[in-house]
Structures are given as structure tokens and as C-alpha cells.
C-alpha positions in Angstrom: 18.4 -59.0 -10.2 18.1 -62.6 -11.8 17.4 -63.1 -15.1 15.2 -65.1 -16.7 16.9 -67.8 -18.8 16.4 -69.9 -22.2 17.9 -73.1 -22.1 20.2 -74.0 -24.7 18.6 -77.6 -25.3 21.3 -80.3 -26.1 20.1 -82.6 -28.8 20.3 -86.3 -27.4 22.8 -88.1 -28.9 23.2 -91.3 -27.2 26.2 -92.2 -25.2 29.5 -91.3 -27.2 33.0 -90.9 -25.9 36.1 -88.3 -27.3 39.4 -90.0 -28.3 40.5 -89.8 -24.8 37.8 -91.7 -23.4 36.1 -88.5 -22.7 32.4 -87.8 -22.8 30.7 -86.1 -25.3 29.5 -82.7 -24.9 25.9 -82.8 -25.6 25.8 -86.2 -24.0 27.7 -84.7 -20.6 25.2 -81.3 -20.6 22.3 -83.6 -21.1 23.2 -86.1 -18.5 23.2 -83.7 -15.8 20.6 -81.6 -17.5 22.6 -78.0 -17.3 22.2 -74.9 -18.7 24.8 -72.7 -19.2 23.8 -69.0 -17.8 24.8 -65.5 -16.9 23.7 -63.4 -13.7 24.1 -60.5 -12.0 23.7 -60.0 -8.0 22.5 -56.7 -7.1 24.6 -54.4 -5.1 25.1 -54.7 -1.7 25.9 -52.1 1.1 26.8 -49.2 -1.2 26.2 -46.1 0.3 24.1 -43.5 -1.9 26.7 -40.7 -1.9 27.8 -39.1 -5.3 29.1 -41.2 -7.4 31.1 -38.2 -8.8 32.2 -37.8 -5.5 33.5 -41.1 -4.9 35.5 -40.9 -8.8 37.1 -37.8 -7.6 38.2 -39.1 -4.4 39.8 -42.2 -6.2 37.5 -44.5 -4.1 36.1 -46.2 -7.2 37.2 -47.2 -10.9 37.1 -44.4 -13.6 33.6 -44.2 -15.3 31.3 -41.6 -16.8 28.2 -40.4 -17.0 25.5 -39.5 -19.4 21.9 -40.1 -20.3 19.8 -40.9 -23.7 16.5 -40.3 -25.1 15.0 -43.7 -26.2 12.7 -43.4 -29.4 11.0 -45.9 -28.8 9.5 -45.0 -25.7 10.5 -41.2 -25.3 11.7 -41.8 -21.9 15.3 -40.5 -20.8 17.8 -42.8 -19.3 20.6 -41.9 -17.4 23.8 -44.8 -17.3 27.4 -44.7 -16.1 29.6 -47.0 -18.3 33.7 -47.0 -17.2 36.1 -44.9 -18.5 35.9 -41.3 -20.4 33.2 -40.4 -22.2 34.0 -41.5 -26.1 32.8 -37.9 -27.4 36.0 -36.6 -25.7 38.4 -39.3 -27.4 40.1 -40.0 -24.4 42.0 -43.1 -23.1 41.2 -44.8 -19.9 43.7 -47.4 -18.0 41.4 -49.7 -15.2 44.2 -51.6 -13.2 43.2 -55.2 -12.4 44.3 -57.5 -9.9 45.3 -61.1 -11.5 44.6 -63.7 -8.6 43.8 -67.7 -10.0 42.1 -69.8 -7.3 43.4 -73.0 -6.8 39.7 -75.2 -5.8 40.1 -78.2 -3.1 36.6 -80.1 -3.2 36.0 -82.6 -0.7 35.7 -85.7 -3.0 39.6 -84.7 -3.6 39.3 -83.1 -7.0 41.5 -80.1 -7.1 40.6 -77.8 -9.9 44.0 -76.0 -10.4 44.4 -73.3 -13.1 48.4 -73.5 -12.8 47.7 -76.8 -15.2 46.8 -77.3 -18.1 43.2 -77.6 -19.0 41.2 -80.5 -21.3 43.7 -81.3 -24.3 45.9 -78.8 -23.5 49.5 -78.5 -22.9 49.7 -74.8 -21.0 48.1 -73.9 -17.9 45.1 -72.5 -17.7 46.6 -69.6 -16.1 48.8 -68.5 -18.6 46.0 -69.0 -21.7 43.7 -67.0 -19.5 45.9 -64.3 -18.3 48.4 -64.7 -21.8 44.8 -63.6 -23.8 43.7 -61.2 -25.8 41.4 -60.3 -23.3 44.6 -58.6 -21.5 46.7 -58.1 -24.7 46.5 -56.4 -27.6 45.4 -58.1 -31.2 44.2 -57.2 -34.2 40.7 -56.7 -34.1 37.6 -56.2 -37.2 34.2 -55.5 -36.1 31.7 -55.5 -38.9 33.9 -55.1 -41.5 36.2 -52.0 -39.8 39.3 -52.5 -37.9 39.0 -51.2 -34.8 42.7 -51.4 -33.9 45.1 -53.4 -32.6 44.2 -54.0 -28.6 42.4 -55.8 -26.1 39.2 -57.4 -26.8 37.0 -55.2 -24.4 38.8 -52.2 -25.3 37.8 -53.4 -29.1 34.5 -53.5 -28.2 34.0 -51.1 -26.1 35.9 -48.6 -29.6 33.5 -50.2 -31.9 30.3 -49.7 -30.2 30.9 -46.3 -30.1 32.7 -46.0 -33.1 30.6 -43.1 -34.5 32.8 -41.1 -31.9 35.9 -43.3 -31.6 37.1 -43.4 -35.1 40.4 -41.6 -35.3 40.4 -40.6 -31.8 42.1 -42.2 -28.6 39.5 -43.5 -26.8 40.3 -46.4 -24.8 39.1 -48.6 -22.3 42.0 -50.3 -21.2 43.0 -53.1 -18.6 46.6 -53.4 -17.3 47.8 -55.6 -14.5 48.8 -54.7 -11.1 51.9 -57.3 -11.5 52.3 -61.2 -11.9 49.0 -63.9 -11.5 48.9 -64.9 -7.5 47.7 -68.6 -6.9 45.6 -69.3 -4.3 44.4 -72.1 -2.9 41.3 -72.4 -1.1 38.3 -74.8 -0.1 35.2 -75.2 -1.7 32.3 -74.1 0.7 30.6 -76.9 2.3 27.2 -78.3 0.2 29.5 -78.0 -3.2 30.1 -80.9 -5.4 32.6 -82.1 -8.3 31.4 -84.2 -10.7 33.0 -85.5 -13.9 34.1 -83.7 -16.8 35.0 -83.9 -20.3 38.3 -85.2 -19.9 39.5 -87.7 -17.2 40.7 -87.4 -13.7 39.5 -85.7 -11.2 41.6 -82.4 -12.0 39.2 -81.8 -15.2 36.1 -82.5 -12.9 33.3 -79.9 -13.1 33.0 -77.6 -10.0 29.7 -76.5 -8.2 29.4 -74.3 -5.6 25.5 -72.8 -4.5 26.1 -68.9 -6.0 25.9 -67.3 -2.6 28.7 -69.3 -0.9 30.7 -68.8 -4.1 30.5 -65.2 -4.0 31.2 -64.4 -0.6 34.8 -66.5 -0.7 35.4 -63.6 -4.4 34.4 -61.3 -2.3 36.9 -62.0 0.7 39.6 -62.6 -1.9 38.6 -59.5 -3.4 38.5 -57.2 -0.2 42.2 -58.9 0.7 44.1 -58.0 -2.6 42.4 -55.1 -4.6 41.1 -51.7 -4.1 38.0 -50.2 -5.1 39.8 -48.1 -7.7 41.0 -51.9 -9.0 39.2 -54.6 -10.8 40.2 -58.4 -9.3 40.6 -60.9 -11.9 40.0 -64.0 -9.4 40.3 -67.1 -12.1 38.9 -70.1 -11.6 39.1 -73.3 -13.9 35.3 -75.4 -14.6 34.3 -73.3 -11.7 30.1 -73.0 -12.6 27.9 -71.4 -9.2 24.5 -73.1 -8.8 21.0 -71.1 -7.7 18.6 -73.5 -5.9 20.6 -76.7 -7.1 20.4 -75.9 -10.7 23.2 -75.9 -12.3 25.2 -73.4 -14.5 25.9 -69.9 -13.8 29.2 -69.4 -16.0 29.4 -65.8 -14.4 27.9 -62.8 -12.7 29.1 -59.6 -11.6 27.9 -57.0 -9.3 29.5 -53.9 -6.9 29.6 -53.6 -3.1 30.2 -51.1 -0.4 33.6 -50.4 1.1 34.6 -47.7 3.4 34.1 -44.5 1.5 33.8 -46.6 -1.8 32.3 -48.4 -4.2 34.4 -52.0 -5.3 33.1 -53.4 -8.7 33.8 -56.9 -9.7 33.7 -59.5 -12.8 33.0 -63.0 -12.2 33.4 -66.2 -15.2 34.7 -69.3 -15.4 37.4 -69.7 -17.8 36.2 -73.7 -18.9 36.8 -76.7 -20.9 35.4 -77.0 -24.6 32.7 -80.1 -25.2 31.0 -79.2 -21.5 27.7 -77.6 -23.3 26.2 -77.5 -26.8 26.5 -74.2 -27.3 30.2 -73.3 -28.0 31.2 -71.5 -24.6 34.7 -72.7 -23.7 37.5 -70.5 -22.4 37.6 -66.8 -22.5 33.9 -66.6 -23.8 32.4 -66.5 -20.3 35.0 -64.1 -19.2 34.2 -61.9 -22.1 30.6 -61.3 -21.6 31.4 -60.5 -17.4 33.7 -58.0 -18.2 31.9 -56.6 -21.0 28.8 -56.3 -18.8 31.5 -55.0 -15.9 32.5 -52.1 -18.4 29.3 -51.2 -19.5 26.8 -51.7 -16.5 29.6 -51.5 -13.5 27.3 -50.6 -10.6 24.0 -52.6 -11.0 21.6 -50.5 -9.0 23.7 -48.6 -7.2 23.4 -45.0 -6.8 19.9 -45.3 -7.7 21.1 -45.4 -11.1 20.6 -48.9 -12.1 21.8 -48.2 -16.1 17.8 -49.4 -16.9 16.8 -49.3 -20.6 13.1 -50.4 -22.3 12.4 -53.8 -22.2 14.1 -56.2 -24.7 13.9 -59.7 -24.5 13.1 -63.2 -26.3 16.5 -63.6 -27.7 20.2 -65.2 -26.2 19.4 -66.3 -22.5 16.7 -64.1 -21.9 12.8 -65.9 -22.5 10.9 -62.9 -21.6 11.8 -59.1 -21.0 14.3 -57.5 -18.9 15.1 -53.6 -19.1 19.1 -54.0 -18.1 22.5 -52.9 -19.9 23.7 -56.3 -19.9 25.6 -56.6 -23.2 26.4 -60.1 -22.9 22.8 -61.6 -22.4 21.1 -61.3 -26.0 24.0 -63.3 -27.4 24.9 -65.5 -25.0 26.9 -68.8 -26.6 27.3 -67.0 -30.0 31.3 -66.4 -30.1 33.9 -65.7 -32.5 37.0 -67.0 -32.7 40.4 -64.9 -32.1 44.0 -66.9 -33.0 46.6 -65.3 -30.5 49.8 -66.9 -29.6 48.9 -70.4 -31.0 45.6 -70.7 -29.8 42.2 -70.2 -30.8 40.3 -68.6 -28.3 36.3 -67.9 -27.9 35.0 -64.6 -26.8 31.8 -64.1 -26.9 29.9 -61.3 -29.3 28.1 -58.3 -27.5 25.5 -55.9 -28.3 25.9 -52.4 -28.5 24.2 -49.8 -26.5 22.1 -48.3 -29.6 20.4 -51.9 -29.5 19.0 -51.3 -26.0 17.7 -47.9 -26.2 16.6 -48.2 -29.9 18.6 -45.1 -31.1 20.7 -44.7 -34.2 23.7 -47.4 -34.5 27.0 -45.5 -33.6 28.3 -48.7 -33.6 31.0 -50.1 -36.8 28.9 -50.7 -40.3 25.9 -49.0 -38.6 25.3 -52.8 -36.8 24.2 -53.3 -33.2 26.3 -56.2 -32.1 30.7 -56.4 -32.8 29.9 -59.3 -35.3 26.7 -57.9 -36.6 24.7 -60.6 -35.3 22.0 -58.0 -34.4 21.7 -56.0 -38.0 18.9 -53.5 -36.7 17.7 -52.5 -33.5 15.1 -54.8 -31.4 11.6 -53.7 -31.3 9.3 -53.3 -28.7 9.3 -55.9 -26.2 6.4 -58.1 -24.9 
């Protein structure tokens, strides 16, 4: 399903360069008018057998399932989201797969995660896989620490912290062993243009959406199972639809034999490419968010629908998804781990969807309380 998108609008600032004769970033997104969005692609091939079945059977990740009574409409929805259900206060592990793609354009830009990014001095890799997406940090939502642990695992604690508080439930990612690099060839029809730093090895990527994903998915299908989520990194990677440029990430589910493999796309990126502030982990956080809390995207005939909400982050209109990342897309906060300051991006929580109680930290509907009260009806 695509989603309809409100650009972020770069105010024009006239032609301005960075200390190391790099461009600006409103003047570079404005330039090549971009607009920095999130997407999901529908399932594909995924048979309509039980879905309990196919947990059971250890041919997909760990998840649950439950349904809720909107007020706001009276209707009942049914959703999977991974891991144990947070009434029981249980802990959940989800293996992923670390893989980094190493991108050969043919201008002969190579955009190489195992270096350093804009202005840095330590691969891309290591930020990216070394972050407090995949290791544990202190974490305060809304006034209440949630604990000390990974930033998904955070959010997924303090959305449902009604529940969570005092108990062990976890949603918790831990690698199948060391990052592989890999290198591989841009699809034919992709372009690399420049970036905000120098050389060709900062260049921006873009590769048509479709041809993108079917090179993740053959990456995917080589190295993980569908019990697994693949991490495939990629460094100022961004797909294009219809030669419009940028989808930061997208994720989606697809049919193996006997199974179900789920998947997480983002682009771990420079800072200064877009107004808004999206630069490393932040695309990365809202995928994976969206990954743990809307893993299947139409499959089973369950496609984790909620009433209609709209008019606010990327969306323009109204769209009845549990995409967690989408009403506050480009709105991050800022986590210091290991010498660095990183950018996730905030999320809603699932009582802002369906319009029920918060049982989210301070009674708030988003991890920063951007979203203080539920939305209302949508039109």
C-alpha cells in the first residue's frame, strides 16, 4: 500500500556551502526537489495458512495476537505485533542477520558503509551496527525510565507501559554473529548524484524502489531465515517511485516455503541531506518500529487496519494502517552512546490509532509526547 505524502518544504536559501566545501542542506533537498518519505510494499506470495501455525512451526518470527475495540468507531480490530503479548510480562529475543551492502553505481561512486560517513571518522558500519538500536542505553519516555536497553525494545516497553511496568517484557534484537559486507551493483536505470560532502563515496544513491527491493530480497533469501530479521545496511541509499525521489525506507513480508520472511528496510544517511533532521539511525528507527508493530502488512488477511488518521507527519490525507513511524516522521530525539549523538526518530503509540485509553508512559500517545491526546476523527 503507498502512502500518501506531505512534503517537508525546504525554505530557499540561496546557494551556501559547509566548511568542507559542502552544500547546504536545504539548498541540496531543494536543488533536486526531494522529499524525504516512508513506504510499505504489500506482501507478496504469502500463503493464507494459520499464522499460529506457521509461529509454532518456527517458520516465522515470534509475534502475538490480539484485537481492540476502537471508541471511536465501535468497530473491533484484530493486529499481530512481534513478540509476547505485554499482559503476560514476557521477554522476546528476534535474531537478526547484520549484512552491510557495499553499492557500485555506474558513474563509479561506491557507497561503502565499511567507511566513514560525512564528517566522520568511524565507519558507517560500526555506528550503525555499534547503536543503541542493537545495544542497550538508558532510556526516558515521557518523563519514566523505561530501562536500560535497546531503543525499539524501549519503545515497544513504554507504549505499553500500562502492562510493562515492573514486569519483563521485552522485545529484543540480538545478532546472529559479526556484520557481513557485501558488495553488489546498483540495478541498471539507478543514478548517484552528489552529496553533502565531497567525493563520490558521499554521493547520494537512487535506485527505482522495485529494482531495489528485489536485490534485499535476494540478499535476504541467501543469508536469513524466516524466523530471522536481515539487517541489509546500506549508506545514502534512498529508492525512488516513478523518478521521484526519496523513500528513506519501507518494509513488507513475503512467502517462503512453508513461511512467512518479514523484513526492515532504511537508509542509515548523512546529516544536512533534508530540512527536516533525518540523518543516521532515524530512518532505521521508524522501519523497524513499523517492522515490530505491523510485521505482516496484509498478510493473513489481517492487515493490522485501524480508523482513519491522517493530516499530520508524512501523511496529507487518511490512511487506516499501524504504521507507527508515519505521523512523526522527521521529528527525532537525540540519544549520546559511545561518543556520538545519534537520531531516532519518535513513534506513536498504538492507543493513538485506535483512540483508546493511553497505556503508554505519562498517559502520552507518542515516546516523546509529541502526540499529548489521541487524534480525532479523520477526514
Amino acid at each position: 500500500m503507498r502512502k500518501t505524502i506531505l512534503a517537508f518544504t525546504a525554505a530557499v536559501l540561496g546557494t551556501s556551502f559547509l566548511g568542507n566545501g559542502a552544500v547546504s542542506a536545504a539548498t541540496l533537498a531543494e536543488q533536486h526537489h526531494w522529499t524525504p518519505v516512508f513506504t510499505t510494499l504489500p506482501a507478496r506470495n504469502v500463503f493464507l495458512r494459520s499464522p499460529i501455525r506457521q509461529k509454532a512451526f518456527g517458520t516465522t518470527i515470534p509475534f502475538y495476537t490480539s484485537t481492540v475495540k476502537s471508541p471511536l468507531n465501535n468497530t473491533t480490530y484484530t493486529y499481530d505485533i512481534v513478540g509476547a503479548n505485554p499482559t503476560t510480562g514476557s521477554s522476546t529475543t528476534v535474531t537478526y542477520v547484520p549484512l552491510a551492502i557495499r553499492v557500485h553505481f555506474s558513474n563509479g561512486a561506491v557507497l561503502d558503509p565499511s567507511q566513514p560517513g560525512c564528517g566522520d571518522t568511524v565507519s558507517v558500519e560500526n555506528r550503525f551496527f555499534g547503536s543503541p538500536l542493537f545495544n542497550p542505553v538508558s532510556l526516558v519516555s515521557n518523563g519514566v525510565n523505561v530501562g536500560t536497553t535497546q531503543i525499539i525494545d524501549g519503545f515497544q516497553r513504554a507504549e505499553f507501559w500500562k502492562y510493562a511496568n515492573g514486569t519483563n517484557y521485552h522485545v529484543l534484537l540480538s545478532a546472529s554473529g559479526a556484520p557481513k559486507l557485501i558488495d553488489v551493483t546498483a540495478p541498471s536505470g539507478s543514478t548517484a548524484v552528489a552529496g553533502v560532502c565531497s567525493g563520490s563515496n558521499h554521493d547520494i544513491g537512487e535506485i527505482d524502489i522495485n529494482a531495489y527491493d528485489s536485490l534485499i530480497r535476494s540478499i535476504a533469501g541467501q543469508y536469513a531465515t524466516p524466523t530471522q530479521l536481515p539487517i541489509i545496511l546500506s549508506y545514502n541509499v534512498f529508492q525512488t517511485q516513478s523518478g521521484q525521489c526519496c523513500i528513506l525506507g519501507y518494509h513488507s513480508a513475503y512467502g517462503v516455503s512453508g513461511g512467512t520472511q518479514t523484513y526492515s528496510v532504511g537508509a542509515y544517511n548523512d546529516a544536512g541531506i533534508f530540512s527536516a533532521p533525518i540523518e543516521d539511525i532515524h530512518a532505521w528507527t521508524h522501519e523497524i518500529g513499523e517492522w515490530a508493530n505491523d510485521p505482516f502488512v496484509q498478510a493473513f488477511n489481517r492487515d493490522n487496519s485501524t480508523p482513519s488518521w491522517g493530516h499530520v507527519g508524512q501523511v496529507s490525507t487518511c490512511q487506516s494502517n499501524l504504521e507507527v513511524g508515519d505521523p512523526l516522521t522527521g521529528t527525532p530525539f537525540l540519544v549520546s552512546y559511545n561518543g556520538f549523538t545519534y537520531h531516532p526518530q519518535e513513534l506513536a503509540f498504538f492507543s493513538w490509532f485506535y483512540r483508546t485509553a493511553s497505556t503508554g508512559t505519562g498517559g502520552k500517545f507518542s515516546f516523546e509526547g509529541t502526540f499529548a491526546s489521541a487524534q480525532g476523527r479523520c477526514r
